[in-house]
C-alpha positions, 0 to 999 in steps of 0.5 A: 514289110509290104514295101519292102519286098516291094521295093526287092522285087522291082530292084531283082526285076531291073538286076535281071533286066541288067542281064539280058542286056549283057549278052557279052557277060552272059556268055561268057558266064556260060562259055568259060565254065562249059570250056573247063568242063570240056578241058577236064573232062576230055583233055585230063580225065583220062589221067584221073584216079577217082574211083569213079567216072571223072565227069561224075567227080568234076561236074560239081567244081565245074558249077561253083565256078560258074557261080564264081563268074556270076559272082564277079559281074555282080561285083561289077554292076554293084560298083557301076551303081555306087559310082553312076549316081544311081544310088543318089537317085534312089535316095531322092526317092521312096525306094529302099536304097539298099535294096538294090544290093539284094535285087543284085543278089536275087537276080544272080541266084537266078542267073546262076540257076540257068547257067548251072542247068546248062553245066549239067546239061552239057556234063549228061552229053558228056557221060554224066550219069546222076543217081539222085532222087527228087529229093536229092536233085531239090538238096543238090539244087539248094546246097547250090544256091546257098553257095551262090548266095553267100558268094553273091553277097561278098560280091556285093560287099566288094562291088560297094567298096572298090572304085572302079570296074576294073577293080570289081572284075578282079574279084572273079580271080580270088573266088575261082581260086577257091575251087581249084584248092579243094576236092573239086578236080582232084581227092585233097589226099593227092594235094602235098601236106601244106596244101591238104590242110587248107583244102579240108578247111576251107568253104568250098570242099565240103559244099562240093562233097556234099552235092556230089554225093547228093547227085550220087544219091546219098540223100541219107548222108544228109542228116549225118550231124558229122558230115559234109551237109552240115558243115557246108551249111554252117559255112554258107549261113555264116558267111552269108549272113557275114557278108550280107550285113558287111555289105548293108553297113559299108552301103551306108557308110558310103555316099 
C-alpha cells in the first residue's frame, strides 16, 4: 500500500507538472468559463426569470463547465501518454503503470479546484452574494470535486481508448453538452416537455441544485433522503466508480 500511494503521488506531482507547463490549456481552462459567465450574466441576465439574482443562479452551471474544459485536457494528456510510449517505460520499471490514470485525476481536482476559485471570484465582482456557512461552503466545494471526479475518470477512460488528440479533445463537446441541457442557465420548467424529461434525469441538475443551494445556505436540505444532495451523490459515486474501473480494465487491455 505504501508504494502504491507512492507511486499516485509521484504520478499526481508530474500531472500538475504537465499543467504548469500548458500555460495555452491553462488559460484557456480559465478564460472560456469566465467569458461565458460574463456573456450570461451581462449580456442575457437582464432576460432571465429566476426568482433570484441570476449571477446567483448561473454561477454553479458556469463552474461544472469549468470542470468540463478540465476534463477534456485530461482526456488529451492520457492519450498523449498511451501513444508516446510513456506507458512502456513505466512497464520497464518498478512503478504501477496504471497509477498514471490517477495522478491524471488527482491532478485535475486540484487543477479544477484553482480554476473554479477564480469563477467564484469573478461571479462576487459580478454580484455574486453566497449566503453559506462554513459547512455549506466544505459541502459545496466536495459536491464539486465529486462532479470533478467522476468526469475526470470517464476522461481518462476516453484518453485510453481513442487514438489520437484530436479525438480526445473532442470529448469537451459532449460534457459541455451536459450543463447546457439541465437547470444550469435556465429552471428545466421553462425547457419544451421532450427536453424537460432528460434534463430532471440527468447527472448534472441535481448536482447544480445541490451547490446552489448550499451556496444559498440550505445546509438543512442536505440530509433530505428525498433531495437533490443524495441523488447527486448516488450519481457521482456511481458513475465514478463506473468509469474508474473502465478506465483500469481498458488500461490493461491496452499495449
Amino acid at each position: 500500500m505504501t508504494y502504491l500511494l507512492r507511486d499516485i503521488s509521484t504520478m499526481t506531482v508530474r500531472g500538475l507538472r504537465l499543467v504548469s507547463r500548458d500555460l495555452d490549456a491553462m488559460i484557456t481552462a480559465v478564460v472560456l468559463p469566465v467569458i461565458i459567465l460574463l456573456m450570461f450574466v451581462l449580456v442575457f441576465g437582464g432576460a432571465m426569470d429566476t426568482g433570484t439574482g441570476y449571477v446567483n443562479y448561473v454561477t454553479p452551471g458556469v463552474i461544472l463547465l469549468t470542470a468540463g474544459f478540465g476534463a477534456a485536457s485530461t482526456a488529451a494528456s492520457v492519450e498523449y501518454d498511451m501513444s508516446s510510449g510513456m506507458v512502456e517505460r513505466l512497464r520497464s520499471m518498478p512503478v504501477t503503470a496504471w497509477t498514471v490514470l490517477s495522478g491524471h485525476v488527482a491532478a485535475s481536482l486540484v487543477k479544477n479546484l484553482v480554476t473554479t476559485a477564480i469563477v467564484f471570484g469573478v461571479s462576487i465582482l459580478l454580484g455574486f452574494r453566497p449566503e453559506a456557512s462554513l459547512l455549506g461552503w466544505l459541502a459545496a466545494v466536495g459536491m464539486i470535486l465529486l462532479f470533478v471526479g467522476w468526469v475526470t475518470w470517464l476522461a481518462a477512460l476516453v484518453g485510453v481508448l481513442v487514438r489520437s488528440p484530436e479525438a480526445a479533445a473532442g470529448f469537451s463537446f459532449f460534457v459541455m453538452f451536459l450543463p447546457y441541457v439541465s437547470s444550469a442557465f435556465v429552471p428545466v420548467e421553462t425547457l419544451p416537455g421532450w427536453l424537460r424529461g432528460f434534463a430532471e434525469h440527468q447527472p448534472v441538475t441535481p448536482v447544480i441544485e445541490t451547490v446552489r443551494g448550499l451556496l444559498a445556505g440550505d445546509v438543512a436540505g442536505i440530509a433530505d433522503p428525498t433531495g437533490s444532495a443524495v441523488l447527486a451523490v448516488v450519481w457521482c459515486l456511481g458513475l465514478g466508480l463506473l468509469f474508474a474501473v473502465a478506465a483500469g480494465l481498458a488500461f490493461r487491455t491496452r499495449r
